[in-house]
LUMKEBA-317904 format. One record per residue (C-alpha): residue in three letters; x, y, z. Coordinates in steps of 0.1 Angstrom, whole numbers, plus 5000, padded with zeros to 4 digits. Layout:
# residues N
ALAXYZ...
# end
This chain:
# residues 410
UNK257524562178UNK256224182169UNK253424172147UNK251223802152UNK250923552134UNK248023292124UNK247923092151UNK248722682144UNK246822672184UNK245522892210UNK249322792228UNK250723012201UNK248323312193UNK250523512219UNK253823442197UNK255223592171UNK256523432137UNK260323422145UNK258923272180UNK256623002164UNK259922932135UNK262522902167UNK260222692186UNK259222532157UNK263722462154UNK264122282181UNK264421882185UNK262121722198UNK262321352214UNK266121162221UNK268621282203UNK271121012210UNK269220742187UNK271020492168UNK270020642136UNK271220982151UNK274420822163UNK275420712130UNK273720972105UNK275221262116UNK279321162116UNK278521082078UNK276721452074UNK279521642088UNK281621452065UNK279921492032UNK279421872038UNK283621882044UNK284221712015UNK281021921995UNK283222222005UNK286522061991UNK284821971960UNK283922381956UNK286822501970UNK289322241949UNK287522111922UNK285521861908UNK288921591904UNK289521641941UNK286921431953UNK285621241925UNK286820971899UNK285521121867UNK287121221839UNK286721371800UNK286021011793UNK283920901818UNK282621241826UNK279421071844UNK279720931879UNK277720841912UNK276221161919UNK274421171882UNK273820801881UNK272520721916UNK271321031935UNK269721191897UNK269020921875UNK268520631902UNK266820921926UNK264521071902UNK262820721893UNK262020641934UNK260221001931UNK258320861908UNK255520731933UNK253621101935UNK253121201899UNK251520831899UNK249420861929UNK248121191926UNK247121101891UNK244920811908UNK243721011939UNK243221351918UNK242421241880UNK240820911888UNK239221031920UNK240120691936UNK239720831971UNK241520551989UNK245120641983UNK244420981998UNK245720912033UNK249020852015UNK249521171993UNK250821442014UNK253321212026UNK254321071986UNK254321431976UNK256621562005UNK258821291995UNK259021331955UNK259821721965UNK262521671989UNK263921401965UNK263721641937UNK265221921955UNK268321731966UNK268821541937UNK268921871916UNK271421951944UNK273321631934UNK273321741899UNK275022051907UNK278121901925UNK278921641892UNK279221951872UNK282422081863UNK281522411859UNK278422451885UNK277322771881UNK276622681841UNK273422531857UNK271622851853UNK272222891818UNK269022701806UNK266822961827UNK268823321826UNK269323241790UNK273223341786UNK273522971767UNK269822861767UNK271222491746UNK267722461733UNK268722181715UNK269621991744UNK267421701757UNK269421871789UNK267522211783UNK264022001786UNK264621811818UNK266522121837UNK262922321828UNK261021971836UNK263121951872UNK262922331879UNK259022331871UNK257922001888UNK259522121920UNK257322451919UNK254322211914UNK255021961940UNK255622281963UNK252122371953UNK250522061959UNK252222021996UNK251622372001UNK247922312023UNK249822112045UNK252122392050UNK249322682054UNK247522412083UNK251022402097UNK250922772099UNK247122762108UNK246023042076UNK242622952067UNK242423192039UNK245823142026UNK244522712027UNK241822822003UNK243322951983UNK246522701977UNK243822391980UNK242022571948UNK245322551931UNK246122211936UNK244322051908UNK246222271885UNK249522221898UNK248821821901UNK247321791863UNK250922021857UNK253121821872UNK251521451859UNK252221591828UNK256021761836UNK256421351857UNK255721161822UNK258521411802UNK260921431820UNK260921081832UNK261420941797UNK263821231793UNK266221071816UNK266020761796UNK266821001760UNK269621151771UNK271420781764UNK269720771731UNK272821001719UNK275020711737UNK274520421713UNK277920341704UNK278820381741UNK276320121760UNK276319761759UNK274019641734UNK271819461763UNK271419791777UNK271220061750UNK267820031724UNK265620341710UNK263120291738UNK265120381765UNK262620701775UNK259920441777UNK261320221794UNK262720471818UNK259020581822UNK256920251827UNK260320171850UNK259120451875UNK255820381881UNK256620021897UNK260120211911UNK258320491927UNK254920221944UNK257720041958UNK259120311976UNK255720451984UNK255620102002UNK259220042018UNK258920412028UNK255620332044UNK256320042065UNK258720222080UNK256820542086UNK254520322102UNK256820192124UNK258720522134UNK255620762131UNK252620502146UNK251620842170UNK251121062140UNK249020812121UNK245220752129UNK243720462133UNK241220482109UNK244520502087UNK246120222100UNK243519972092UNK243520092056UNK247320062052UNK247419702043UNK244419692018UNK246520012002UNK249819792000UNK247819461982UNK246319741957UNK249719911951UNK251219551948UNK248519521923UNK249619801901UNK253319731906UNK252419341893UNK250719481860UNK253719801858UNK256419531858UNK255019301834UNK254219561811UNK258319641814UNK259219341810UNK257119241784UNK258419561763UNK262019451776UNK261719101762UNK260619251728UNK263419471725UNK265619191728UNK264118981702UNK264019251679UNK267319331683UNK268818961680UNK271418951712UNK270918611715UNK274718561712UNK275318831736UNK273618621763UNK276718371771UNK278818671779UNK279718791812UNK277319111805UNK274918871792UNK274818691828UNK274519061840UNK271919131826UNK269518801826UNK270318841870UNK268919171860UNK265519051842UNK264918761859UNK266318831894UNK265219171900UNK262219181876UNK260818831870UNK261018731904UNK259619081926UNK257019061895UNK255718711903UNK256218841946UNK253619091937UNK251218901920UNK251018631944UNK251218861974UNK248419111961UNK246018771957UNK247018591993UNK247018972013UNK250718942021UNK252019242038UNK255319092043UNK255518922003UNK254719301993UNK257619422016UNK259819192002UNK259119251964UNK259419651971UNK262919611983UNK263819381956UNK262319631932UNK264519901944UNK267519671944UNK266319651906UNK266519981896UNK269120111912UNK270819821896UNK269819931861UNK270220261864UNK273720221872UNK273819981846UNK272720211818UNK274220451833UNK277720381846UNK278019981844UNK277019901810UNK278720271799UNK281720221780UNK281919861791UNK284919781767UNK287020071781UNK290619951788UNK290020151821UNK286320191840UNK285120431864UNK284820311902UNK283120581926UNK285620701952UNK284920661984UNK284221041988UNK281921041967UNK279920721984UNK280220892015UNK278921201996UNK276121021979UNK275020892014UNK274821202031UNK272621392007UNK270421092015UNK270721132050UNK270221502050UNK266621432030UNK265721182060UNK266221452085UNK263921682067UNK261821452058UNK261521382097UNK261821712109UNK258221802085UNK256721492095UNK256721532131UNK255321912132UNK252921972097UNK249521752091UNK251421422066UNK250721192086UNK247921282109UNK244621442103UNK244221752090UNK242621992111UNK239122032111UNK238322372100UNK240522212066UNK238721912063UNK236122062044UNK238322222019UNK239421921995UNK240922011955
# end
């Protein structure tokens, strides 16, 4: 016997849930796409080679070593990733806190982006460990490591995933079409947003003082006391830009779901994120250039990690800085495009910098990612698209909510 389920439509009062979730399974539109073509040969092979790393260990796949016991999956997909989430804990703080109205068309979608990013990144994290199922420790308390800045972001991760699951979870009950299960999640989503702002702000800067214990193991360009804060100014501007490369495509590839009330609002949202990114960045770099003054590396400049690191400042900071400016004053759509994928060039560039790059830079032998690992790295990436897609295309993002949930706002 079946028992109902709150209908999303009248098409579906008659089914019950493991109908609506089967229905809900299936593709929908083409499924030989270019994207599809090419995305899912690289899947199949990062899940292989995700069950070779389990099944043979960490050294069968991967590059790293006791001495560089840090590689791709820790410095792109975790550090790198975590800073691209970084878009929601900013705009819910503006939408939510500030109650600048404006940027709420562009939430649901931020939020169900920083989650799945979170998520998988944490996944991420779990294959780069040599002993995986140690991950737990932190929570089931068999080797808490309280004095770890490790035991603060693993709580940080584990908790700001709970809270962004709260705050998209009223997208979720419309999906589902539970009114009084909507209620009651929308009443808890000022609590889980104010939460996870504050959760954003640790563990962000966490990331950046887990080097802190690295001094005599970073360049000097790259290594200073204000790492966390740095890290933490670094993924406001990383995480807008994303909110705005992620969004010109979503535009592109999901113009049905978006409504055009919402697409004449898009561009005056991209000059004001511009905006923010303009004033983020110089703040950065502002901090960045006093960092280096205070710590005297002038002579460190005419190095080849001194050249490294000015293509850094100037190329991928200085330069998307000014982009933004000058795009957020003339209304350029396309400047603001161009500045948010420079931007993202930027950070992943110094994240791997601090991270990998820069990391024992005077080692007679340096880590170079194999190419299981890229393909590894790309998958997990790849995987996150097609959930991202898949939620997209069947829950409220993008579109409208429906109208009986209009009316209930946090």
């Amino acid at each position: 016997m079946t028992s109902p389920i709150l209908p999303i439509s009248k098409a579906t009062r008659n089914q019950s849930s493991w109908q609506f979730l089967m229905s809900e399974l299936k593709p929908r539109g083409k499924w030989l796409t270019p994207f599809n073509l090419i995305s899912i040969p690289i899947i199949l092979a990062g899940v292989v080679l995700i069950i070779i790393r389990f099944t043979q260990g960490l050294e069968s796949v991967s590059n790293v070593n006791q001495e560089i016991p840090w590689g791709l999956w820790k410095g792109f997909n975790v550090v790198t990733g975590v800073a691209f989430a970084g878009g929601a804990y900013v705009l819910t703080f503006i939408v939510y806190i500030l109650k600048v109205d404006k940027f709420h068309s562009i939430v649901r979608v931020t939020v169900l982006n920083g989650f799945l990013a979170y998520l998988f990144y944490a996944g991420a994290l779990v294959l780069d460990l040599g002993k995986p199922w140690n991950i737990f420790n932190p929570i089931i308390g068999n080797s808490f490591g309280a004095s770890s800045v490790l035991f603060l972001v693993a709580w940080h991760f584990l908790l700001y995933i709970v809270a962004q699951l709260i705050e998209f979870s009223p997208a979720i009950a419309e999906w589902l079409g539970s009114r009084r299960a909507h209620k009651l999640l929308s009443g808890l989503t000022l609590g889980a947003v104010i939460f996870g702002i504050t959760l954003s702000t640790l563990h962000q800067s966490g990331l950046g003082a887990l080097f802190l214990m690295a001094s005599q193991k970073i360049h000097p360009l790259w290594y200073n006391e204000f790492i966390p804060i740095l890290f933490l100014v670094s993924s406001v501007f990383a995480g807008l830009s994303m909110v705005i490369f992620e969004g010109s495509i979503s535009q592109r590839v999901f113009f049905q779901k978006i409504s055009p009330k919402n697409h004449e609002a898009r561009n005056n949202l991209v000059q004001s994120l511009s905006k923010i990114c303009a004033f983020s960045m110089f703040a950065y770099l502002a901090m960045q250039f006093l960092v280096f003054i205070h710590g005297q590396h002038w002579n460190l400049l005419n190095t080849p990690m001194g050249y490294w690191f000015l293509l850094e400042m100037l190329g991928f900071v200085l330069l998307p800085m000014a982009l933004f400016f000058y795009a957020s004053r003339t209304s350029s759509i396309l400047l603001s495009r161009i500045a948010a994928i420079i931007t993202i060039l930027g950070i992943i560039l110094n994240r791997l910098n601090v991270s990998i790059i820069a990391f024992r830079w005077d080692a007679a032998t340096h880590y170079i990612p194999s190419w299981m690992e890229v393909v590894v790295s790309v998958s997990i990436i790849l995987i996150q698209i097609w959930i991202f897609r898949w939620v997209i295309s069947r829950m409220p993002v993008l579109s409208e909510s429906p109208r009986w949930a209009q009316h209930t706002k946090p």
